[in-house]
C-alpha positions as CSV (number, residue, x, y, z in Angstrom):
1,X,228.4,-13.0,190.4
2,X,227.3,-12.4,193.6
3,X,229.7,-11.3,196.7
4,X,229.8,-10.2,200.4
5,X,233.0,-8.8,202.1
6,X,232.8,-8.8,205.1
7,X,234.0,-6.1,207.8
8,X,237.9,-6.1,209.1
9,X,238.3,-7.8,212.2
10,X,240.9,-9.1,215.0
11,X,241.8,-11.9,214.6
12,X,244.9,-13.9,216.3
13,X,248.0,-12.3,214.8
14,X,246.5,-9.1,213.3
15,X,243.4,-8.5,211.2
16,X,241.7,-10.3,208.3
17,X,238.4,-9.7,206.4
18,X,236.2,-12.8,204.9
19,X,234.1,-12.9,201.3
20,X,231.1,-15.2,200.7
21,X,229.9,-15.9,197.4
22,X,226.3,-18.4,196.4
23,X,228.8,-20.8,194.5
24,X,232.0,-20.9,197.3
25,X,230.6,-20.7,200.5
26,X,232.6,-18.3,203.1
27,X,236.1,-17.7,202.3
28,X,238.3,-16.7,205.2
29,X,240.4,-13.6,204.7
30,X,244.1,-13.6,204.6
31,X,245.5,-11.9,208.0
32,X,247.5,-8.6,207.8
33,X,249.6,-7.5,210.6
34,X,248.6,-3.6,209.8
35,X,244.5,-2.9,209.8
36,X,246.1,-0.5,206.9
37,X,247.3,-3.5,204.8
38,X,243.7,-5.2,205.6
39,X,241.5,-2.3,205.2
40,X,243.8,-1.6,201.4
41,X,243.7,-5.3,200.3
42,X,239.7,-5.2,201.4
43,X,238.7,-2.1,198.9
44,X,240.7,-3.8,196.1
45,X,238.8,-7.0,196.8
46,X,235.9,-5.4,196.6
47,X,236.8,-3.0,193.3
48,X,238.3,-6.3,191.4
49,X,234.4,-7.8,191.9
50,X,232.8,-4.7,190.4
51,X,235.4,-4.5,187.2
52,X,235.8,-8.3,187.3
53,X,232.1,-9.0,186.1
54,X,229.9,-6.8,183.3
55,X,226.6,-8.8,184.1
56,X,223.8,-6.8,185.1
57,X,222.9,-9.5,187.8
58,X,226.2,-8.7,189.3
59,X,226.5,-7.3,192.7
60,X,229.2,-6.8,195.4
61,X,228.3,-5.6,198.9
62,X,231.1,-4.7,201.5
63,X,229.1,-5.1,205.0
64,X,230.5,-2.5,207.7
65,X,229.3,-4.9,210.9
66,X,229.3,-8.5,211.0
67,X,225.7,-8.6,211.9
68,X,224.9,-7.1,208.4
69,X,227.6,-10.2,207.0
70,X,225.9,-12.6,209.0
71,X,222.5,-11.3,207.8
72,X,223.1,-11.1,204.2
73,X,225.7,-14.8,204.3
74,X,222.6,-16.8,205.8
């Protein structure tokens, strides 16, 4: 399995983070009134895709702009 989370960003009525994956297509992130609650529920996201998949083809990447999402989502 292959995933990118995305950065935290503002969004209308807090902050939210987005995943893509090959097989899903972009996911948009659930929005958090704290960038706390966002920034916590992004590093579990992105621990529960390491643990979650023992292949050796798997591979999570947590982009820190969204020029490096963009880049990596197209």
């Amino acid at each position: 399995m292959h995933i990118v989370v995305g950065p935290i960003l503002t969004r209308k009525g807090g902050y939210a983070f987005d995943c893509w994956r090959p097989e899903q297509g972009l996911s948009l992130g659930y929005i958090y009134g704290r960038v706390e609650d966002a920034n916590y529920a992004r590093n579990v996201e992105i621990r529960s895709c390491k643990k979650g998949d023992s292949s050796e083809t798997s591979e999570t990447i947590a982009c820190s702009t969204v020029d490096e999402f963009v880049r990596l989502t197209i």
